[in-house]
Structure formats: C-alpha cells, structure tokens
N, C-alpha and C positions, 0 to 999 in steps of 0.2 A: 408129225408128232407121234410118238413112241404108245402104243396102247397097253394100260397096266393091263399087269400080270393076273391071273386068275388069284385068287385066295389058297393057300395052301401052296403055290409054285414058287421057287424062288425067283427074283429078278432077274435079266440080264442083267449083264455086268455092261457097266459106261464106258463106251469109248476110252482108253487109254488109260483105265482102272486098271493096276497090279491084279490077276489073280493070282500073286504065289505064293502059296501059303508055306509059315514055317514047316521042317522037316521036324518031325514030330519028337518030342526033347531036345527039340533044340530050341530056344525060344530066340525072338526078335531083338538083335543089340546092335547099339550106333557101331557104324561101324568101326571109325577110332580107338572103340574101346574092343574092338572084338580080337579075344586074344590068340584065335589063331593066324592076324595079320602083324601084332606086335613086330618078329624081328624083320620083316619086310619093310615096318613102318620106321623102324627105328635107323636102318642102314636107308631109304630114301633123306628122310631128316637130315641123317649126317652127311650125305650126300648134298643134298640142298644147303645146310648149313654152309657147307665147307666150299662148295660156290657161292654163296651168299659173302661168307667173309673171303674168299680172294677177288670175287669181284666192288666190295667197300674198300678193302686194302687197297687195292690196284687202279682202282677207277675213281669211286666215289671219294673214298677220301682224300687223295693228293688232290686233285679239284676243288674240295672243300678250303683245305690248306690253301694252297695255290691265292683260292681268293682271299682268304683272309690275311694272308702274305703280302700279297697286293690291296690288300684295305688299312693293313700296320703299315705299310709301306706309305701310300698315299697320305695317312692322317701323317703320319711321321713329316712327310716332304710337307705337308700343308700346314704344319707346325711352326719348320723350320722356317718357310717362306714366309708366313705372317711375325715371327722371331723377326728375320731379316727387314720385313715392311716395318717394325715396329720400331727397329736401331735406326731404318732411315728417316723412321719419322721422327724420332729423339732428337737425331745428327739435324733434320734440316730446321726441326723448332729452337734446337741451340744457336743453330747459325742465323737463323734468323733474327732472335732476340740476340744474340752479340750485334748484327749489323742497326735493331733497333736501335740498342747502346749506344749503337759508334752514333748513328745520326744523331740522338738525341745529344748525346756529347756534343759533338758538333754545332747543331742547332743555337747548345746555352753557350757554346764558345762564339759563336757568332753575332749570338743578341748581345752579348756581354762585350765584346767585340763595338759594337751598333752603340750598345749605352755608352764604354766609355770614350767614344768618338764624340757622339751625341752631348757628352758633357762635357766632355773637353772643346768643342766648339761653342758651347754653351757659354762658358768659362771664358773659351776667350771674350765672344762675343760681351758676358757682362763686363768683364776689364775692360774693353774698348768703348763701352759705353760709360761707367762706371771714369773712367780717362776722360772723355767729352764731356759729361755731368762735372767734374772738377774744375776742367780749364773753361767751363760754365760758368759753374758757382764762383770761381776764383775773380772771371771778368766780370760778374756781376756784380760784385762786393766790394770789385774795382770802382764799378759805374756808381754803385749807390755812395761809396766811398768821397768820390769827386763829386759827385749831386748832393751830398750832403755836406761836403766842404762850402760846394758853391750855393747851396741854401744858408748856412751861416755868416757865408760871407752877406747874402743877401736879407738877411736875418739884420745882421748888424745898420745895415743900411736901412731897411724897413721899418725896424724900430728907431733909429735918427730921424726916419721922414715921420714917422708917425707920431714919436714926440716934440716932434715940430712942430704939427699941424695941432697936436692936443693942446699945446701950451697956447698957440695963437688964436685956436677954439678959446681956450679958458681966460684967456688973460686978454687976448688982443694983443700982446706982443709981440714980436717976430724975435726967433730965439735962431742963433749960428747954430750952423751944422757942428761944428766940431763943440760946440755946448751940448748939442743932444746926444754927441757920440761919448760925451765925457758920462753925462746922468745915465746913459743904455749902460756903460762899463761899467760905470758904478752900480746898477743895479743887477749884472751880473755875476758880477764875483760877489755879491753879499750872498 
C-alpha cells in the first residue's frame, strides 16, 4: 500500500498517469480539431474514402447486386412456375369436369336407355296380358252366355214343373205340361 504524502508535498503521480503537461500557450485540443493536423487529416480521409469507394464499387456492391439479381431472378422463375402450376391446374379441373360431363351424359343416356327398355317391356308385357284378360273376358261371357241360355232354358222348365205342382197343391188337379208351358209363356211376355 502507497503511504500518503506529507502535507505540503505533492503526490506521486499513478502508475500510467500522463505527466505531460501542455506547452505553455498552447492549450489542450481534441485532436481532430487540432488544426495543425488538418491537411494531413484531410489527404488520409481522401485517401480512405477513395478506398472505401473502390473497394464498395468493386467488391461490395456487385455482390450486393449479384444477389438481388439472383433474388428477381428466383421470385421471377417462382412466379412463372406457380403461373405454369396454376394453367395446369385450370387445364386438369376443365378436363376433368368435361370428362364429369361426358359421364354424367352418359349415365342419363343410360338410365333413359334402362327406362325406355323398362317400359317398353313393361308395355309389352301389359298388352300380353291385357290380350289374356280379353280372350278371358271374352270366354267368360261365352260361359255366362250359354249358362244363362241354359238356365232359361231351364227356367222355362222349372216354372212348367212348378206350375204343375202349384195348381195340383191348389186344386188337386193334375195339369199337362204343355198347359203349364202355355200359362209360364203367357205370363212372360205380359
């Protein structure tokens, strides 16, 4: 440890303390500003400048360039490429809703197709039955025709026997057939 100084002495001076004092009128200035280094200061400057700008011109800035060349470049191609991804996506949703078309087309030309089969079969099959129902109906109006010829006939007869039997119920007479077949006629055509 350093032991102060008596009263009255001055200090040493600190380790690695400037003692240099200004020269006497001359006072202490930064040195940037001190103007007996101005034209020294001013030809470094131009000098540093004048490498500074050939080495931006030269190096720095084509580089610069260069990449942004290659950055208009790339947006440019990644443009064009989503452009081209973009036509082929157009091209393949047209193509593909054309081939929807077609099938769909197809499809209604096929059901329509299916229906008018389906109805034309339909069709015949009603005629073919619609033919069986007739020569049906026809033989059956035959039957009822002759079943009811032959019920008249036996109509005729029924009523002879049965005004037979009523008059001989009534009377106790016995009445000829062809007398009851005469009173059944007569009482038909009235």
């Amino acid at each position: 440890m350093a032991t102060p100084a008596p009263h009255g002495t001055p200090a040493p001076a600190a380790h690695g303390a400037s003692t240099a004092v200004p020269a006497p009128g001359h006072e202490a200035v930064f040195p940037p500003f001190d103007t007996a280094t101005f034209a020294g200061q001013l030809l470094w400057l131009a000098i540093f400048f004048g490498l500074l700008y050939w080495l931006m011109s030269k190096i720095a800035l084509p580089r610069i360039a260069g990449t942004l060349e290659a950055r208009d470049a790339k947006i440019e191609g990644d443009l064009k490429a989503a452009q081209a991804a973009r036509d082929q996506a157009d091209a393949s949703r047209a193509a593909h809703e054309k081939t929807l078309a077609e099938a769909k087309a197809r499809s209604q030309a096929m059901a329509q197709e299916a229906a008018a089969a389906a109805a034309a079969s339909l069709d015949a099959r009603r005629k073919s039955l619609t033919a069986d129902l007739d020569a049906k109906l026809a033989q059956s109006e035959k039957q009822i025709a002759e079943m009811r010829a032959g019920a008249m006939a036996n109509v005729d007869a029924i009523a002879r026997d049965a005004a037979q039997m009523i008059v001989r119920q009534l009377t106790g007479r016995d009445v000829t057939a062809e007398e009851a077949a005469r009173a059944v006629a007569s009482v038909k055509s009235a």
